[in-house]
FIDOVEX-154038 format. One record per residue (C-alpha): residue number from 1; residue in three letters; x, y, z. Coordinates in Angstrom, 1 decimal. Each point is the difference from the previous one (the first is absolute). Layout:
BEGIN
ATOM:NUM:ALA:X:Y:Z
...
end
This chain:
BEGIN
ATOM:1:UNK:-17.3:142.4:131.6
ATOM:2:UNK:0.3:3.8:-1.1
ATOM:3:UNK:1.1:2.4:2.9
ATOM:4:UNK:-2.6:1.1:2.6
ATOM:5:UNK:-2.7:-3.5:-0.6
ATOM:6:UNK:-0.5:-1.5:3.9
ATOM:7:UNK:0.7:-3.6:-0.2
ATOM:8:UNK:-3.6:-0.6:1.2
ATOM:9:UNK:-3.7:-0.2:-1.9
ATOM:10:UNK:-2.3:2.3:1.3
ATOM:11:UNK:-4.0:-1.0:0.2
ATOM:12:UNK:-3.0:1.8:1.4
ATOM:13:UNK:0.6:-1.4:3.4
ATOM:14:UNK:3.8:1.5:0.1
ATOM:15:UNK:3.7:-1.9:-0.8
ATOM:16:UNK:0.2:-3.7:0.4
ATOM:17:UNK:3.0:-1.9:1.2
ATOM:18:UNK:2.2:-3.0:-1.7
ATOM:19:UNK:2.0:-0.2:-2.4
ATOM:20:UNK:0.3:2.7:-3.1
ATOM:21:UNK:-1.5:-2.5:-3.1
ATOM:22:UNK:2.2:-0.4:-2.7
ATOM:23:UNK:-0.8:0.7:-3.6
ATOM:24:UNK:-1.3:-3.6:-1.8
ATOM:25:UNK:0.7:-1.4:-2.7
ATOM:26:UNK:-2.2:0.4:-2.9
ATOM:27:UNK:-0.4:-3.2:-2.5
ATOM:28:UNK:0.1:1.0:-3.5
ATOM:29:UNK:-2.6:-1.3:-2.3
ATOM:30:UNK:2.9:-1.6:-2.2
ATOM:31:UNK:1.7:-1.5:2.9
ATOM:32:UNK:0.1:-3.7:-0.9
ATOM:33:UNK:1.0:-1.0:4.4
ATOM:34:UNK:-3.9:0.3:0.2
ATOM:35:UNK:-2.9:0.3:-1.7
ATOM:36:UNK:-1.8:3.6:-0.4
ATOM:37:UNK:-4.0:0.4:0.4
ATOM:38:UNK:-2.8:-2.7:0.0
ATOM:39:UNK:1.9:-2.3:-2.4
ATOM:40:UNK:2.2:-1.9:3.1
ATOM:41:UNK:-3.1:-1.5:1.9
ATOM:42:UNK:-1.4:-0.7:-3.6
ATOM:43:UNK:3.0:-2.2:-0.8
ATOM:44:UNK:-0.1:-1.4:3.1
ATOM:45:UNK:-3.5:-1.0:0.1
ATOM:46:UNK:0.1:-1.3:-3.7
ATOM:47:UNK:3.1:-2.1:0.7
ATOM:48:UNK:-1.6:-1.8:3.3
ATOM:49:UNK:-3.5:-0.4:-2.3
ATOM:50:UNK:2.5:-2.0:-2.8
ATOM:51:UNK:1.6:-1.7:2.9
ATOM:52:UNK:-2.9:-1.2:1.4
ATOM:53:UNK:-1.9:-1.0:-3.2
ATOM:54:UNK:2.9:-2.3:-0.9
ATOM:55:UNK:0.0:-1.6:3.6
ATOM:56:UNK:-3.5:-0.2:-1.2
ATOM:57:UNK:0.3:-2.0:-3.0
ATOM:58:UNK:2.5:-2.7:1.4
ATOM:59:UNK:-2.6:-0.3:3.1
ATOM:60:UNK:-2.6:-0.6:-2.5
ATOM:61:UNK:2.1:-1.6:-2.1
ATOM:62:UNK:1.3:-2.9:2.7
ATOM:63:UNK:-3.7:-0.2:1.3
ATOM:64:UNK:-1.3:-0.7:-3.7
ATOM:65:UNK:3.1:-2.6:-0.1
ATOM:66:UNK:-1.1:-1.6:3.3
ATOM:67:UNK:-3.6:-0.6:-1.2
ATOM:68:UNK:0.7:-1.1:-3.4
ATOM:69:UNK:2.2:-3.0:1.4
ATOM:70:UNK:-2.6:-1.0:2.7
ATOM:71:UNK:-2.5:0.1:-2.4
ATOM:72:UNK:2.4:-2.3:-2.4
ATOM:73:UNK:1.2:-2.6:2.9
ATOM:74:UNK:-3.9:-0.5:0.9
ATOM:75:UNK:0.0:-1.8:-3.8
ATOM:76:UNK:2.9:-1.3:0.3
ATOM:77:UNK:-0.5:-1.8:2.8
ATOM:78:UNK:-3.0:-1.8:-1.6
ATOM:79:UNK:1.5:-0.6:-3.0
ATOM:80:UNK:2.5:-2.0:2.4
ATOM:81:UNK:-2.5:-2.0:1.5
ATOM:82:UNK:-1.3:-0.9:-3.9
ATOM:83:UNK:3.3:-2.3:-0.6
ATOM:84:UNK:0.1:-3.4:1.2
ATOM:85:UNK:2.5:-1.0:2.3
ATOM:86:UNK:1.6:-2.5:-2.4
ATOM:87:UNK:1.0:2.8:-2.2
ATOM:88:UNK:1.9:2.1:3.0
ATOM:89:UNK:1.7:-3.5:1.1
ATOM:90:UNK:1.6:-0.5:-3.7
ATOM:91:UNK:1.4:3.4:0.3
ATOM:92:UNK:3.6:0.6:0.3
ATOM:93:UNK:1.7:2.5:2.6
ATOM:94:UNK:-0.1:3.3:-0.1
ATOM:95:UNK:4.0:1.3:0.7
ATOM:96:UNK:0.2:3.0:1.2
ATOM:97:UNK:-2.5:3.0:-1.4
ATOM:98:UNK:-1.2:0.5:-3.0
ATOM:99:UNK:1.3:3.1:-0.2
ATOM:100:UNK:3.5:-0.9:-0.1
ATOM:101:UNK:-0.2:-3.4:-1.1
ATOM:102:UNK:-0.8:-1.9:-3.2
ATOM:103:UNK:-3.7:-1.7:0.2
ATOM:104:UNK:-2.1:-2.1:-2.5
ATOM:105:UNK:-3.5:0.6:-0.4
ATOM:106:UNK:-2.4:-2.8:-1.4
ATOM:107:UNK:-3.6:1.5:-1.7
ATOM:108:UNK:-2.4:-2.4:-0.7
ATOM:109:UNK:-2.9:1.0:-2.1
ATOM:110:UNK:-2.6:-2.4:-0.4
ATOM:111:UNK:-3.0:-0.7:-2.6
ATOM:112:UNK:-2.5:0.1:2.8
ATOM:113:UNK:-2.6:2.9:0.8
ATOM:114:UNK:-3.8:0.5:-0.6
ATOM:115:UNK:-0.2:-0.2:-3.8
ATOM:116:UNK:-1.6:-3.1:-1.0
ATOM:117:UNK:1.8:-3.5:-0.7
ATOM:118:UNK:2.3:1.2:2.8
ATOM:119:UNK:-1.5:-0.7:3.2
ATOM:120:UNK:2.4:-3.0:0.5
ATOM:121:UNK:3.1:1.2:-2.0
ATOM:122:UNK:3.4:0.5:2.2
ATOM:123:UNK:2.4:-0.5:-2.8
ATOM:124:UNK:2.6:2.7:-0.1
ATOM:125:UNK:-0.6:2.2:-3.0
ATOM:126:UNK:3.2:2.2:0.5
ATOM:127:UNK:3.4:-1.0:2.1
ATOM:128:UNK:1.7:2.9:0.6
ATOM:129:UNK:3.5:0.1:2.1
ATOM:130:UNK:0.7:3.1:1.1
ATOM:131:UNK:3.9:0.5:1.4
ATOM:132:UNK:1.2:3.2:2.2
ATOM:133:UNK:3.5:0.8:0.2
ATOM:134:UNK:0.2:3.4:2.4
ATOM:135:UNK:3.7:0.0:-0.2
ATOM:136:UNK:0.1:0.5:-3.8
ATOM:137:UNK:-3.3:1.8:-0.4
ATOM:138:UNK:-1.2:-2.6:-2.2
ATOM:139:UNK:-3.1:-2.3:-0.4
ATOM:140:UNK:-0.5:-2.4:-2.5
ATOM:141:UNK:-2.8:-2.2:-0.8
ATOM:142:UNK:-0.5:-3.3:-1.5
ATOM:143:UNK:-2.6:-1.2:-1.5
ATOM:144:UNK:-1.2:-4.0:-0.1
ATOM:145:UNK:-2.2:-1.2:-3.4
ATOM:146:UNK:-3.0:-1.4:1.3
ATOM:147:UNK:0.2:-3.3:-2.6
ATOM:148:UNK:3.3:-0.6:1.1
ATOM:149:UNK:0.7:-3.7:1.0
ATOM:150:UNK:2.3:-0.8:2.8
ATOM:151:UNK:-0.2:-2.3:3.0
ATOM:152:UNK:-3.0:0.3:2.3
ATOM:153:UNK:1.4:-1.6:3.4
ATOM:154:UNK:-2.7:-3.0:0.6
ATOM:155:UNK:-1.5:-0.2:-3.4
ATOM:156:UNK:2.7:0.3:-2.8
ATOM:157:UNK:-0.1:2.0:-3.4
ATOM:158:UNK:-2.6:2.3:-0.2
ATOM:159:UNK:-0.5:3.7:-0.8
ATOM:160:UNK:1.3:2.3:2.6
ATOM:161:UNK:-3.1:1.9:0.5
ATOM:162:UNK:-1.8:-3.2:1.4
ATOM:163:UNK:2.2:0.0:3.3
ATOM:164:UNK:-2.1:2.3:1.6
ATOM:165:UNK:-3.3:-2.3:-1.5
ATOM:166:UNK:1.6:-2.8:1.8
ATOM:167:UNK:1.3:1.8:3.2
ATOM:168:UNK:-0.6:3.3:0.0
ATOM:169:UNK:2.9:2.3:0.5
ATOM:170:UNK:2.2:-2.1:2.4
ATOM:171:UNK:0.3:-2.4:-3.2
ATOM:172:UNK:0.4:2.5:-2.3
ATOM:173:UNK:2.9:1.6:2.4
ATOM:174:UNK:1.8:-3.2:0.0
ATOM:175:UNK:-0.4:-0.3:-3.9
ATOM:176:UNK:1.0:2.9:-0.5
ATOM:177:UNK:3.0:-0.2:2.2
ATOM:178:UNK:1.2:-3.5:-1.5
ATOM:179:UNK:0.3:2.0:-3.5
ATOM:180:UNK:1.9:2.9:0.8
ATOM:181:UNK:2.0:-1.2:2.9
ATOM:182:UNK:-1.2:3.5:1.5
ATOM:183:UNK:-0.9:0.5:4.1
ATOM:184:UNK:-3.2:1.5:-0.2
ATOM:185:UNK:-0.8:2.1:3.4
ATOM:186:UNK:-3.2:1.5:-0.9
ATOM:187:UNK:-3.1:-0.8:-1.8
ATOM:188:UNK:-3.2:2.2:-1.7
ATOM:189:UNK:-3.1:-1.4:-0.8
ATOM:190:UNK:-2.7:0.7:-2.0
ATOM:191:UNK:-2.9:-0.8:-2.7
ATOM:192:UNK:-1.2:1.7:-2.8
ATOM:193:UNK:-2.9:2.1:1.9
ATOM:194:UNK:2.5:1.3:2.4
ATOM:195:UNK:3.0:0.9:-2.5
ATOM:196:UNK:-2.8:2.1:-1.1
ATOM:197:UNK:-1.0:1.8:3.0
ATOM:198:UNK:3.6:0.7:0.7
ATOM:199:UNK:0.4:2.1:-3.2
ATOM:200:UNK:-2.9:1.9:0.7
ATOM:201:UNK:0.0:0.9:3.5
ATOM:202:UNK:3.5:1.0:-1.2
ATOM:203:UNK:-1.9:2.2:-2.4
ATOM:204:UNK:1.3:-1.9:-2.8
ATOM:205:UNK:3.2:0.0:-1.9
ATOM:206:UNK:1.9:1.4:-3.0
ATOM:207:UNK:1.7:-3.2:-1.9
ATOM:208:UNK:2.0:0.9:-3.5
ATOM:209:UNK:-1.2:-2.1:-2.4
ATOM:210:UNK:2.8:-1.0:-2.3
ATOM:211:UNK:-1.9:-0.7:-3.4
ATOM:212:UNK:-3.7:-0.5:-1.2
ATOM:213:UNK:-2.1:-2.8:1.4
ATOM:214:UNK:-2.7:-1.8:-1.2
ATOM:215:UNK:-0.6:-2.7:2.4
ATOM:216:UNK:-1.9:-4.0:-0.7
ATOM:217:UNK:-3.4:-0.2:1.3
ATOM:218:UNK:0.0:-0.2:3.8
ATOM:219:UNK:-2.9:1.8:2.6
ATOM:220:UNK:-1.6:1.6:-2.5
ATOM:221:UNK:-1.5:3.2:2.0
ATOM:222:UNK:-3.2:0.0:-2.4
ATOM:223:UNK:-3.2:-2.3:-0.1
ATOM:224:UNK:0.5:-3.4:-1.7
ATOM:225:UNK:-1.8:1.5:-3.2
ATOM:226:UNK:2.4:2.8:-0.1
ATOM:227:UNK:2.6:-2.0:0.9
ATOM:228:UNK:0.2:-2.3:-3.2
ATOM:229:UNK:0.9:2.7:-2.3
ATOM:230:UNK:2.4:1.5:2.4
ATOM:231:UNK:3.4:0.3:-1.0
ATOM:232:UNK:2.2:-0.2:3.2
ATOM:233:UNK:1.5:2.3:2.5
ATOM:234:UNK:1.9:3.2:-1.5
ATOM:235:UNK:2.7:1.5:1.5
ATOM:236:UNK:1.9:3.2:-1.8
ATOM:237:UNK:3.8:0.4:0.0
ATOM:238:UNK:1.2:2.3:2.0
ATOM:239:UNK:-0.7:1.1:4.4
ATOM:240:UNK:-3.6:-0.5:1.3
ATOM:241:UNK:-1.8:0.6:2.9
ATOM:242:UNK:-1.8:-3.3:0.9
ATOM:243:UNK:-2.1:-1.2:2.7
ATOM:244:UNK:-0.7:-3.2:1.6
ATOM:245:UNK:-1.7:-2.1:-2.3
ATOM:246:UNK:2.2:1.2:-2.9
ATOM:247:UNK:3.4:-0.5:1.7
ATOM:248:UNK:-1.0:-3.6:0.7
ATOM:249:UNK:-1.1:-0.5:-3.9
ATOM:250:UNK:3.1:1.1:-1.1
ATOM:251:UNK:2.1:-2.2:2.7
ATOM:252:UNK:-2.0:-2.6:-1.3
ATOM:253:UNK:0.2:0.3:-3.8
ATOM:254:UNK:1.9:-3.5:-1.6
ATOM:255:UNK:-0.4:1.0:-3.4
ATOM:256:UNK:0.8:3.8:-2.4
ATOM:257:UNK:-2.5:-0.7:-3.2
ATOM:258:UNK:2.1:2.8:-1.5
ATOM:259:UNK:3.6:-2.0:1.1
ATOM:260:UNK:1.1:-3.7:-0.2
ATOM:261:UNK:3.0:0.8:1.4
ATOM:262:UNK:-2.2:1.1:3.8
ATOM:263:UNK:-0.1:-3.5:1.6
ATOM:264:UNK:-0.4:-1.0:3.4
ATOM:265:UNK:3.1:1.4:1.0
ATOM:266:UNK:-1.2:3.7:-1.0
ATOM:267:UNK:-2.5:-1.1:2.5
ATOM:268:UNK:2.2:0.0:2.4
ATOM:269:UNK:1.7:3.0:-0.8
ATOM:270:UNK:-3.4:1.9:0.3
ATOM:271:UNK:-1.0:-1.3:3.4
ATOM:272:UNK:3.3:1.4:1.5
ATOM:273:UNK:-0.6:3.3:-1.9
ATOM:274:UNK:-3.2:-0.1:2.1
ATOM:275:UNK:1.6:-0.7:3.3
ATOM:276:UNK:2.6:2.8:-0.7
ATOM:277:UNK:-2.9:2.3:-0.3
ATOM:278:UNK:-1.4:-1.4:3.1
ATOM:279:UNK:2.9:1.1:1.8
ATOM:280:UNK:0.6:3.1:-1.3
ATOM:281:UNK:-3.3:0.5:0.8
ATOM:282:UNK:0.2:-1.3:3.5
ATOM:283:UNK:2.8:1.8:0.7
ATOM:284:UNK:-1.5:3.3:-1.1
ATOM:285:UNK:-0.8:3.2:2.0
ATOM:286:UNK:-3.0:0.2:-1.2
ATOM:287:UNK:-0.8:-3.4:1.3
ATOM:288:UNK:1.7:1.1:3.5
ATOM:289:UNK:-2.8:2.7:0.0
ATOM:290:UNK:-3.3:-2.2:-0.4
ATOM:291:UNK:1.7:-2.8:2.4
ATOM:292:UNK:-2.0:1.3:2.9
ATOM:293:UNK:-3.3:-1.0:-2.5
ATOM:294:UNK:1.2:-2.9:-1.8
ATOM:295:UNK:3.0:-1.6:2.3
ATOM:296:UNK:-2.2:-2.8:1.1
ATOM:297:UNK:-1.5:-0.6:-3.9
ATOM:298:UNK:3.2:-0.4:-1.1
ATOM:299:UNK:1.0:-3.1:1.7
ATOM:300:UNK:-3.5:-1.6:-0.5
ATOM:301:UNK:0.1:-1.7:-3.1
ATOM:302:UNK:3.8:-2.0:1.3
ATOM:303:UNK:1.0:-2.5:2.6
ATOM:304:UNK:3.1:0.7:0.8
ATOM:305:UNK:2.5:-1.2:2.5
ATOM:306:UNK:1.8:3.4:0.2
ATOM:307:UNK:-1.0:2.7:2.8
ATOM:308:UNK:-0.9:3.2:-0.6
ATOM:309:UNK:3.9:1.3:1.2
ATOM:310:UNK:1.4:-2.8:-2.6
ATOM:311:UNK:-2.3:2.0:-2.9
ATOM:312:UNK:0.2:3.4:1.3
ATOM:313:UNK:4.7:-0.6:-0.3
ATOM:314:UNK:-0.8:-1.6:-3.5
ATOM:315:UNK:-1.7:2.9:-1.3
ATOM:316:UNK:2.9:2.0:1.2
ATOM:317:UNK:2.5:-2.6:-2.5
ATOM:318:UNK:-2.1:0.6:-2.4
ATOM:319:UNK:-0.1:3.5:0.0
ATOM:320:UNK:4.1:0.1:0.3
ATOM:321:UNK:0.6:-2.8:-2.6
ATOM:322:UNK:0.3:1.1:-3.5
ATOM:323:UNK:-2.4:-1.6:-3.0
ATOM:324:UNK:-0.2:-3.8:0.6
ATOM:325:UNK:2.0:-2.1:-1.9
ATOM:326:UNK:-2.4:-3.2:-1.6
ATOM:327:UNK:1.6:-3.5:0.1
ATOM:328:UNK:-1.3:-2.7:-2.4
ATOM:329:UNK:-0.1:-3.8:0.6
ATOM:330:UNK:2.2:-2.5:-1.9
ATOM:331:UNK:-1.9:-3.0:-1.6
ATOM:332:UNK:2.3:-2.9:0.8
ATOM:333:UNK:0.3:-3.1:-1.9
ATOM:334:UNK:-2.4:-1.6:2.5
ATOM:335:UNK:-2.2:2.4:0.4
ATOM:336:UNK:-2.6:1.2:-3.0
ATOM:337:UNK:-3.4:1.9:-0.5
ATOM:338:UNK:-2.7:-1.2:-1.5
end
């Protein structure tokens, strides 16, 4: 304060009281404590906007989860009520959860659906075993011949896939438990039509094709004219994308024109190629996002005795296990194909 200043402002009115104000501080503009100018409330207001549009997105993305899986269980629950009772009482026990504890999985597809000659068929065209081990992030799967003979309890040596003509799946459960010595806990069924409608409310599925294929003569897609000249179904080496109808003609194919060597073992190996692509497919995010649409489609063409929860933590194995390893089946001494 230089010598003669009054410790005291003077205004229009005269001198004011209180205390003599001291000198602020003034904020540099490089001062890095606080920010200079508009720029602080800027900052502010963007980092609340990013704040809040994440909060958002997990909001949306909970509520999008919520109504995908009610949408889901709806099918589910039907496609519980679709298998018989005998199945679920030749079931084993379920120990523990299938997310931490091994589980076998019996598919049954069967030769039935609307195309004609098959009003009446329930033989099982594909037996597929599927086995989840969460501990070891594996699943493997096992697939049966459909010609293979072994003991049908209550009516001796036949082909396997006439259990499920003679009993439907509870007999073909037992069957299939009396060859492998395996606990089976849960059980998929379905017929041609509805393996179809799977893969394409799924959108299809992208199945690597090994080598060329040119199939025998079977559901020729052309008029009967047409259909006498026509060669067989083609399939090129290499991935495709393939819907429904074309997933199940490759499951199906028993015979490579262009390979002696593909038998009906090959067979096999194609139909759990298919179900691999089913489950990557299932178990996509892409599938997550159109659950709210086509959760209850999905489950439509199956009877099932798993729930909706049971699926929903199997989808999870699957996504956490790495590529599925495929098992083959032994022919015994006793046992042969014909």
């Amino acid at each position: 304060m230089a010598v003669g200043d009054k410790p005291y402002r003077l205004y229009r009115g005269g001198r004011t009281k209180g205390k003599v104000p001291l000198e602020r501080r003034t904020r540099r503009p490089g001062d890095p404590t606080t920010p200079s100018g508009p720029e602080a409330p800027r900052r502010r207001r963007w980092a609340l906007w990013i704040a809040l549009g994440f909060a958002g997105l997990l909001v949306l993305f909970v509520a999008w989860g919520v109504l995908g899986y009610l949408s889901f269980s709806r099918g589910v629950h039907k496609a519980n009520d679709r298998l018989p009772r005998s199945a679920v009482t030749r079931l084993a026990k379920q120990d523990g959860s299938v997310l931490s504890n091994p589980t076998t999985i019996l598919v049954i597809g069967t030769d039935g659906g609307s195309a004609p000659g098959r009003g009446d068929a329930h033989r099982s065209d594909s037996l597929l075993l599927i086995r989840t081990d969460p501990g070891k992030n594996r699943i493997s799967y096992l697939s049966i011949p459909r010609d293979l003979r072994v003991e049908i309890p209550g009516y001796g040596a036949e082909k396997i896939n006439s259990a499920n003509q003679f009993g439907g799946p509870a007999l073909t459960i037992t069957t299939v438990r009396e060859l492998t010595g395996l606990p089976i806990q849960h059980v998929v069924l379905m017929d041609f039509d509805g393996f179809k409608d799977l893969i394409n409310a799924l959108g299809g599925v992208d199945v690597t094709v090994p080598r060329p294929i040119l199939s025998n003569k079977f559901d020729c897609p052309y008029p009967p004219k047409r259909c006498t000249t026509w060669k067989g179904w083609r399939f090129g080496k290499g991935k495709q994308h393939m819907n429904g109808r074309r997933a199940l003609v490759y499951s199906r194919i028993r015979e490579n024109r262009l390979d002696p060597s593909d038998t009906d073992i090959s067979r096999t190996t194609r139909q759990q190629a298919v179900a691999q692509a089913v489950g990557d497919k299932v178990a996509s995010f892409g599938t997550f996002l159109k659950l709210p649409f086509i959760g209850d489609s999905l489950a439509s063409p199956v009877a099932t005795d798993l729930s909706a929860w049971d699926l929903a933590k199997l989808g999870w194995v699957r996504f956490r296990a790495d590529d599925g390893k495929a098992l083959h089946p032994r022919r015994s001494a006793g046992s042969r194909s014909s």
